[in-house]
C-alpha atoms as an extended CHARMM CRD file, in Angstrom:
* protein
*
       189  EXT
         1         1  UNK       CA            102.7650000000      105.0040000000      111.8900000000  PROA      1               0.0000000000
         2         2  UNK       CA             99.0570000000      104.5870000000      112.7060000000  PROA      2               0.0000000000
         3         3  UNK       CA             96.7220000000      104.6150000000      109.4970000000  PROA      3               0.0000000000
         4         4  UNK       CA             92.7270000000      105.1040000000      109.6840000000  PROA      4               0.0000000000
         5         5  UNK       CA             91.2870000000      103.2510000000      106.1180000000  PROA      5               0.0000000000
         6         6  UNK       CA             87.5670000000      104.9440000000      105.8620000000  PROA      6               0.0000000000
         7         7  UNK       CA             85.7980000000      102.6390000000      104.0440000000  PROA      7               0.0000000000
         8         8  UNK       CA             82.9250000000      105.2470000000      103.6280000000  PROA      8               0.0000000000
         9         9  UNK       CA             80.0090000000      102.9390000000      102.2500000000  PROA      9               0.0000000000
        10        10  UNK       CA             77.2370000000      101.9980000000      105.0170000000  PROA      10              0.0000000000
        11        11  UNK       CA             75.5580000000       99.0990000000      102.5270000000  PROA      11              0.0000000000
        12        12  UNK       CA             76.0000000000       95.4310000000      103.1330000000  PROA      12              0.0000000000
        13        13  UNK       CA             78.6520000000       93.6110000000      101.0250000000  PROA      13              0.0000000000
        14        14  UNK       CA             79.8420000000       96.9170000000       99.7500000000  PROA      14              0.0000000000
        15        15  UNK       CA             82.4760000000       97.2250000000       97.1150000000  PROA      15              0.0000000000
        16        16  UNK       CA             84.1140000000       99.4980000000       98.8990000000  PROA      16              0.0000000000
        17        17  UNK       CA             85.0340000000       97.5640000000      101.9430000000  PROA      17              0.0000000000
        18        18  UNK       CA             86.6130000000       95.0840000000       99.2900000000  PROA      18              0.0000000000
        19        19  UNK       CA             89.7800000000       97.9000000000       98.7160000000  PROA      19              0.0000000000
        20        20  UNK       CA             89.7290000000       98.7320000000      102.3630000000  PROA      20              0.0000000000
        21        21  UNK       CA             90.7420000000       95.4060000000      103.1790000000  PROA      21              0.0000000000
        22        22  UNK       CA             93.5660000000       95.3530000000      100.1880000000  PROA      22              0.0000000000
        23        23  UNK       CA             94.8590000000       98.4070000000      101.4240000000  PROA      23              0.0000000000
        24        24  UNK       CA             95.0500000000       97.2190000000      104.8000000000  PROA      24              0.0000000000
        25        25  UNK       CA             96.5250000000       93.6410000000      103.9760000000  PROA      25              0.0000000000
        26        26  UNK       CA             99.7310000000       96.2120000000      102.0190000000  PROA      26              0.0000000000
        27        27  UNK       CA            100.4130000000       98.2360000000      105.9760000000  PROA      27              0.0000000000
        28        28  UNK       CA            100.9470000000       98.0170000000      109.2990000000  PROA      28              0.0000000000
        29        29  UNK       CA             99.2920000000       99.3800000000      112.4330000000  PROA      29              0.0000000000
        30        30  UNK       CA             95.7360000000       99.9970000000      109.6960000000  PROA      30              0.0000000000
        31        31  UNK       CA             92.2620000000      100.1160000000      111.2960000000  PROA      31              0.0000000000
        32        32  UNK       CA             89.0830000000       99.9630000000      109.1140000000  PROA      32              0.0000000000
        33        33  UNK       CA             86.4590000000      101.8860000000      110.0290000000  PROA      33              0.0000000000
        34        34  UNK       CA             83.2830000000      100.2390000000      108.1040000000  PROA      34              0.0000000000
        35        35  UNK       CA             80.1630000000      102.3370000000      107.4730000000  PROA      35              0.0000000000
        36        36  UNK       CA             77.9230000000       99.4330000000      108.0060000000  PROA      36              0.0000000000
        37        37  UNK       CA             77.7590000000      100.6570000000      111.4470000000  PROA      37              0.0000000000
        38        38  UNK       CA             77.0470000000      104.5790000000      110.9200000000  PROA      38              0.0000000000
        39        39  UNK       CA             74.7650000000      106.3220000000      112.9740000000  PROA      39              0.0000000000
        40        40  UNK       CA             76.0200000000      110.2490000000      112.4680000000  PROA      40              0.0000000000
        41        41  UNK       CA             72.7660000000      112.1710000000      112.6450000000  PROA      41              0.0000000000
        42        42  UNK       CA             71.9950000000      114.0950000000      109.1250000000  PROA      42              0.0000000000
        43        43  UNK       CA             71.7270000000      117.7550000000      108.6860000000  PROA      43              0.0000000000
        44        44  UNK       CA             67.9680000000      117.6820000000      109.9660000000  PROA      44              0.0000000000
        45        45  UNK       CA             68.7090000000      115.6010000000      112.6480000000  PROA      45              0.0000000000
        46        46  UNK       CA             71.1020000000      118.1750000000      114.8490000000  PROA      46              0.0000000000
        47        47  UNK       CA             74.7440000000      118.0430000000      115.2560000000  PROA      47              0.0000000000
        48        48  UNK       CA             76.5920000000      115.5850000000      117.2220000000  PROA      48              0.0000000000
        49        49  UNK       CA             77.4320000000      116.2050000000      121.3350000000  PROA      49              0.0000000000
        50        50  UNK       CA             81.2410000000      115.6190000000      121.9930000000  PROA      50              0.0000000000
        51        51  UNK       CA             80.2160000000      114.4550000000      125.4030000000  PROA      51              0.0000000000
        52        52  UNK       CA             78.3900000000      112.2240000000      124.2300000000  PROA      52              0.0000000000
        53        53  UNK       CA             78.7380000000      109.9210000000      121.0690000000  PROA      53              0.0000000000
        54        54  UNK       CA             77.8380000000      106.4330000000      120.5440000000  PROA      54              0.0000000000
        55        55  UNK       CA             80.4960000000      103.5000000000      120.2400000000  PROA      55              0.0000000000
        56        56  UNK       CA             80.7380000000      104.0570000000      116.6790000000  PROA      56              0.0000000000
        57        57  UNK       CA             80.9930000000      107.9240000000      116.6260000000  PROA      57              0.0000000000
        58        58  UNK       CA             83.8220000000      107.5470000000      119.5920000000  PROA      58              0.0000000000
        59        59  UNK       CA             85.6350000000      104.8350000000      117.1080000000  PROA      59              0.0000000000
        60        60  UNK       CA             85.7450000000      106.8800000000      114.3410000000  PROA      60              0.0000000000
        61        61  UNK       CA             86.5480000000      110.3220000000      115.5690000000  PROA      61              0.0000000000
        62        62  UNK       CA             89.2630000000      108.9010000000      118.1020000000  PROA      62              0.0000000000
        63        63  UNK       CA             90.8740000000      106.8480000000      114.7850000000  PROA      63              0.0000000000
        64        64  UNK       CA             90.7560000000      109.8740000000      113.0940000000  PROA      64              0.0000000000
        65        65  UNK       CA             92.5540000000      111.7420000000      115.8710000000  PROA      65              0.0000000000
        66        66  UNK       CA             95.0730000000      108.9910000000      116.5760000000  PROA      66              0.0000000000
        67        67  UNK       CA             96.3400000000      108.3560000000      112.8820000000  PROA      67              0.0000000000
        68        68  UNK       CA             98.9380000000      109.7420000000      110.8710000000  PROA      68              0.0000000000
        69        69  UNK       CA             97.6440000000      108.8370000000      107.9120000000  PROA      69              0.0000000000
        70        70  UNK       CA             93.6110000000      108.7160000000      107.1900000000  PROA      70              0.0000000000
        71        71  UNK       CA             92.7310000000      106.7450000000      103.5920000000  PROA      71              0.0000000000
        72        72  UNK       CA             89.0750000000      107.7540000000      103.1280000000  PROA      72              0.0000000000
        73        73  UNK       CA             87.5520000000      105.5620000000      100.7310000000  PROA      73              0.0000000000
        74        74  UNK       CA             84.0710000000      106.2680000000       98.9560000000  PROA      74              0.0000000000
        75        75  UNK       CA             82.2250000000      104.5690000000       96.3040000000  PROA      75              0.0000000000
        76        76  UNK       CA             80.7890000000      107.3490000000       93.8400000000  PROA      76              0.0000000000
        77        77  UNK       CA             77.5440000000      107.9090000000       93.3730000000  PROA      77              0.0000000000
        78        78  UNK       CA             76.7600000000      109.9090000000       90.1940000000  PROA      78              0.0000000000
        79        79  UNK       CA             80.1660000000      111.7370000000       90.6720000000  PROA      79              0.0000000000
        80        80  UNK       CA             79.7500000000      112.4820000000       94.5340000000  PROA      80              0.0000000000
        81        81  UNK       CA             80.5350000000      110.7360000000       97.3330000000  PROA      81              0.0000000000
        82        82  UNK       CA             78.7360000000      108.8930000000       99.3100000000  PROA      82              0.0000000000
        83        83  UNK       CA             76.1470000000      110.9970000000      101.7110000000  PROA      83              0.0000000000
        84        84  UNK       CA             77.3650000000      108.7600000000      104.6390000000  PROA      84              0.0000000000
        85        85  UNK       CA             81.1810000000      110.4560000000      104.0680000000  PROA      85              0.0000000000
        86        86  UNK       CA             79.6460000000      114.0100000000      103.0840000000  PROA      86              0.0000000000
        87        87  UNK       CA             77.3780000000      113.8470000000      106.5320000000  PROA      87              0.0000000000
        88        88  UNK       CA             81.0430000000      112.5690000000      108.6840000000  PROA      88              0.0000000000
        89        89  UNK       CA             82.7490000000      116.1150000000      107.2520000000  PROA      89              0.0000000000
        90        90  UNK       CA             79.2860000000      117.9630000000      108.0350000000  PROA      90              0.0000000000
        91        91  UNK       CA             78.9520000000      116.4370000000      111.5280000000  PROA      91              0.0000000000
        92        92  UNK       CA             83.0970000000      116.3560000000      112.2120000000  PROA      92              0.0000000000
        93        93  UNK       CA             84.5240000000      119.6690000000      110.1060000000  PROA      93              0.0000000000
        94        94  UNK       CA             83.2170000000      121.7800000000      113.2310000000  PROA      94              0.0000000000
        95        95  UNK       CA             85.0630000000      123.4380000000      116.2390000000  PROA      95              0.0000000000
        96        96  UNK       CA             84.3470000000      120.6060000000      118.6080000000  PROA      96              0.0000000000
        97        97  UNK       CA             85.7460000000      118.2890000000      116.4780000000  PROA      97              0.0000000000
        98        98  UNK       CA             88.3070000000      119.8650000000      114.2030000000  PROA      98              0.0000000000
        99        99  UNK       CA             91.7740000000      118.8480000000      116.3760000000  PROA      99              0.0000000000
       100       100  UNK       CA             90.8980000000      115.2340000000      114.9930000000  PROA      100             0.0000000000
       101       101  UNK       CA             92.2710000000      116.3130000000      111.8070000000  PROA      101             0.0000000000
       102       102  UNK       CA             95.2130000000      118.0840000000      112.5800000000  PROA      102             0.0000000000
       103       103  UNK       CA             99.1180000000      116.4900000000      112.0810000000  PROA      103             0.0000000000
       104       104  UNK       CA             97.4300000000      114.4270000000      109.8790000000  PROA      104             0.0000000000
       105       105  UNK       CA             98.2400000000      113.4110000000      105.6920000000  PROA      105             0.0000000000
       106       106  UNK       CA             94.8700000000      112.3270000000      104.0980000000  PROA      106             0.0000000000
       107       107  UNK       CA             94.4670000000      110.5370000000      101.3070000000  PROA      107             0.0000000000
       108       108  UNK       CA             91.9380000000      109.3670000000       99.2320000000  PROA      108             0.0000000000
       109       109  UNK       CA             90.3400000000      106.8390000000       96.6020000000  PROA      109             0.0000000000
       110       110  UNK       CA             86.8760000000      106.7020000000       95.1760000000  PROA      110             0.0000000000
       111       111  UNK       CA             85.5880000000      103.5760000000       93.8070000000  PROA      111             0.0000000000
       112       112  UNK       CA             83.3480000000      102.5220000000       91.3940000000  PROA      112             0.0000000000
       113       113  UNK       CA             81.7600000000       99.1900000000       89.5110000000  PROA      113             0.0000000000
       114       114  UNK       CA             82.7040000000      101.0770000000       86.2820000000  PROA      114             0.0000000000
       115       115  UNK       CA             85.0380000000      103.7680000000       84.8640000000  PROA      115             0.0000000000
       116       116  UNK       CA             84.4960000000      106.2590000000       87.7780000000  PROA      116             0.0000000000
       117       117  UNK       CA             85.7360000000      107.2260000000       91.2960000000  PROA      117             0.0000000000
       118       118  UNK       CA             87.9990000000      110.2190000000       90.3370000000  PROA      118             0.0000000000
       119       119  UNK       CA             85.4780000000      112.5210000000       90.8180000000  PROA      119             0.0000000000
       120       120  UNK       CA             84.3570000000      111.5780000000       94.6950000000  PROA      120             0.0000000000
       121       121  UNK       CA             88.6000000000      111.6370000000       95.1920000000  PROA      121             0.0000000000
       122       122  UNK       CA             89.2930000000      115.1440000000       93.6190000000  PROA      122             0.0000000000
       123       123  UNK       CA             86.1760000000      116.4600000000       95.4630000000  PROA      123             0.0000000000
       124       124  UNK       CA             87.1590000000      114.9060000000       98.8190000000  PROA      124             0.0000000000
       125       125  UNK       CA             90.2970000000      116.1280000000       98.5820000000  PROA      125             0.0000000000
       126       126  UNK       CA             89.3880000000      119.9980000000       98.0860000000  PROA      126             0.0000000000
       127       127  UNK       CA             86.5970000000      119.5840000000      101.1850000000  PROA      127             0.0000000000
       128       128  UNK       CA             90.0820000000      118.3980000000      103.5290000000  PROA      128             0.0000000000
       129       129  UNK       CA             92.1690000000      121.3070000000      101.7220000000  PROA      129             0.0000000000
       130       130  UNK       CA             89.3420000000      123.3260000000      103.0600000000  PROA      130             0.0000000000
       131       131  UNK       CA             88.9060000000      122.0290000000      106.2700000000  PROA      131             0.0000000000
       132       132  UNK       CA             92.7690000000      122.3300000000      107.0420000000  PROA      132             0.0000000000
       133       133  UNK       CA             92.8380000000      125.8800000000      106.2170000000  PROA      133             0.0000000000
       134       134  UNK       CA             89.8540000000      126.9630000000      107.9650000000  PROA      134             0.0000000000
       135       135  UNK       CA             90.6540000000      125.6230000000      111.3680000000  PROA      135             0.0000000000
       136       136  UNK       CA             94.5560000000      126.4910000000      110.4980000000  PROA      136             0.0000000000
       137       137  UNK       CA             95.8490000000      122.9240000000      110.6860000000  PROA      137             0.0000000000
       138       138  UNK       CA             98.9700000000      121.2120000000      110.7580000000  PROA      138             0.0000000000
       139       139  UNK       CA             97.6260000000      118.7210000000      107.9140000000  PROA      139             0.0000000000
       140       140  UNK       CA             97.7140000000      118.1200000000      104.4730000000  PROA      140             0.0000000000
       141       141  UNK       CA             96.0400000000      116.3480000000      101.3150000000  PROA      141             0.0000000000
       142       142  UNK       CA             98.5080000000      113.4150000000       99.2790000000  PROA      142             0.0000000000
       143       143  UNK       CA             97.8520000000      114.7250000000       95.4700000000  PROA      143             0.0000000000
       144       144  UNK       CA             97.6410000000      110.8820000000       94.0380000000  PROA      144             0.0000000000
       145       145  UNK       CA             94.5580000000      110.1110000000       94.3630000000  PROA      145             0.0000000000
       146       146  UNK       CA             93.3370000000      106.1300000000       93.5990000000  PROA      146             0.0000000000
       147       147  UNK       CA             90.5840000000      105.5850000000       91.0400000000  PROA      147             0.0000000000
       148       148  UNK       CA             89.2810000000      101.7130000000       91.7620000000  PROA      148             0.0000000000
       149       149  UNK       CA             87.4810000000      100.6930000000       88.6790000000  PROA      149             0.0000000000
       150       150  UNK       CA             85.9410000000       98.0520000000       87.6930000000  PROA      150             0.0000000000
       151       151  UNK       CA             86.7150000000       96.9380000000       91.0660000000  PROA      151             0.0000000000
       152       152  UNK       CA             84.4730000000       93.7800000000       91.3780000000  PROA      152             0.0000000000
       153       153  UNK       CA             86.4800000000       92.0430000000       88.8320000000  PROA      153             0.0000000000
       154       154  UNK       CA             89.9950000000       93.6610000000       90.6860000000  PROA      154             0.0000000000
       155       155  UNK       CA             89.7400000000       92.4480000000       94.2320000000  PROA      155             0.0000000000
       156       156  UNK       CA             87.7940000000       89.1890000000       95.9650000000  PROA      156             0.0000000000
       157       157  UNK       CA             84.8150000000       90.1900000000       98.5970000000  PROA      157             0.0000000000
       158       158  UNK       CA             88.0300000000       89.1830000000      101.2640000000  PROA      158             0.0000000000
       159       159  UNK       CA             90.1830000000       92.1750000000       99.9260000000  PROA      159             0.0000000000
       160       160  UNK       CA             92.4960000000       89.8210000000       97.6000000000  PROA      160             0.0000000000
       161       161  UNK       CA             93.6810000000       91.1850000000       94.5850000000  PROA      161             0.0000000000
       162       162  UNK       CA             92.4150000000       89.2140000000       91.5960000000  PROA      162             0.0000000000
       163       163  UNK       CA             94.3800000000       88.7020000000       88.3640000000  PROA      163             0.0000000000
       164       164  UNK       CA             94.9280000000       92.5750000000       86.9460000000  PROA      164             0.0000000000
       165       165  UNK       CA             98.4460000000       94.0030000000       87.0400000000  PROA      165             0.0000000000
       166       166  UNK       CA             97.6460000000       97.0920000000       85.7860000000  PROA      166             0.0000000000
       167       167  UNK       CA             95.4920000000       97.7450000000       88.7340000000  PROA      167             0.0000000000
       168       168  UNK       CA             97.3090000000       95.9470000000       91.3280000000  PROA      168             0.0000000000
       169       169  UNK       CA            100.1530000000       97.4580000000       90.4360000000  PROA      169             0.0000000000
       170       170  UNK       CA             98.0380000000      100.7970000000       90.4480000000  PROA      170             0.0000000000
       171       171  UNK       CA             96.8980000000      100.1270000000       94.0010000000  PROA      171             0.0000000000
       172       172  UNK       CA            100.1140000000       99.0350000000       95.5870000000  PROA      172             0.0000000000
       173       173  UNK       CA            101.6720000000      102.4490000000       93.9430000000  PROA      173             0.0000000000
       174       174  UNK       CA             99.2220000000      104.5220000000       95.4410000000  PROA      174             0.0000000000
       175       175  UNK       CA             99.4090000000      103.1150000000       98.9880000000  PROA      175             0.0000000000
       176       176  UNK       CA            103.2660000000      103.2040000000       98.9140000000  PROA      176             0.0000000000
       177       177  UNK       CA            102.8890000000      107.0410000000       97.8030000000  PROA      177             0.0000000000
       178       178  UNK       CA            100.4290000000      108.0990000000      100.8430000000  PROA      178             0.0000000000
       179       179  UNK       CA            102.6060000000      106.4560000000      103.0780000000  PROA      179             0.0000000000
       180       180  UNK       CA            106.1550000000      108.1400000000      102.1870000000  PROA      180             0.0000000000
       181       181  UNK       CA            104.0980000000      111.6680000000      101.8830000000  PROA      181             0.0000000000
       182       182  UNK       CA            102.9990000000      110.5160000000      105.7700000000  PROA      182             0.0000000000
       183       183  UNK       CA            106.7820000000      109.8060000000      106.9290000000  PROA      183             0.0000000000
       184       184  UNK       CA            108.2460000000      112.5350000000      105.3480000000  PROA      184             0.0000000000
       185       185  UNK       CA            105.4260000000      114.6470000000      106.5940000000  PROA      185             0.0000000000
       186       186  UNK       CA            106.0470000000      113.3260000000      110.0770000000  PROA      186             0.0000000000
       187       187  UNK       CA            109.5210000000      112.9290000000      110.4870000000  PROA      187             0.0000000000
       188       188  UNK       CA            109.7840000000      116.7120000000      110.1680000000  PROA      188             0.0000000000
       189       189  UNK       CA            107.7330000000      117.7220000000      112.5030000000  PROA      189             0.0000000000
């Protein structure tokens, strides 16, 4: 099974690059796709050409296309994601692009510094639902969603999970979940 981790924050040292690299250290066959490097033009910018995309708009829409299961991580930012992963879904949820979503199980996790990041998951989650059914797609949305709080004092800058069971034990749950939904998903196709 191939597995995309979004870790949808473009600042340096961001907190949510910290669970991406948990989540990836718990699979096999996972490829981060950091934000640090995002260059998708914004709404009053123009759209992206499929012919031609830059090395990081060719990494992330072919890991997109070429996993079975796509963890899209976002830290929340007064209850919304973060405007680099609402630009990807305005710049990719289009007919050129929209066969990089399909056969695919998304999942996702918002994370926060505080008590938040279920709000940036549940919304995430209904943008996919919608995305799916527009462009009539073989795909679905896993309905656990991970809320990483606090997550500073959860997991090291190196993606090691610190002394907190509750989480840890939250985490692990939540990545073994999204990847049954993805085999069962995919072995009856």
């Amino acid at each position: 099974m191939n597995i995309t981790i979004i870790s949808g924050s473009a600042r340096i040292d961001n907190n949510t690059m910290r669970v991406a690299k948990a989540i990836s250290s718990m699979v096999e066959n996972a490829k981060i796709i950091d934000f640090k490097d995002f260059d998708l033009p914004y709404a009053n910018e123009g759209f992206l050409n499929f012919n031609e995309l830059s090395p990081f708009q060719q990494d992330l829409t072919d890991s997109i296309e070429h996993a079975d299961l796509l963890i899209v991580l976002t830290p929340e930012y007064n209850w919304f994601p973060s405007a680099e992963v609402i630009n990807m879904v305005h710049q990719l949820a289009s007919k050129p692009f929209s066969h990089i979503f399909d056969n695919k199980v998304a999942a996702f996790v918002g994370v926060s510094t505080g008590r938040g990041g279920r709000m940036p998951a549940v919304q995430l989650s209904y943008v996919f639902d919608k995305i799916f059914n527009v462009f009539n797609l073989q795909s679905i949305t896993s309905p656990k969603k991970f809320e990483s709080q606090f997550t500073t004092q959860c997991i090291s800058e190196t993606g090691e999970l610190l002394d907190n069971d509750a989480y840890n034990q939250g985490l692990k749950d939540f990545v073994q979940y999204s990847v049954n939904v993805a085999d069962r998903w995919h072995s009856n196709r």
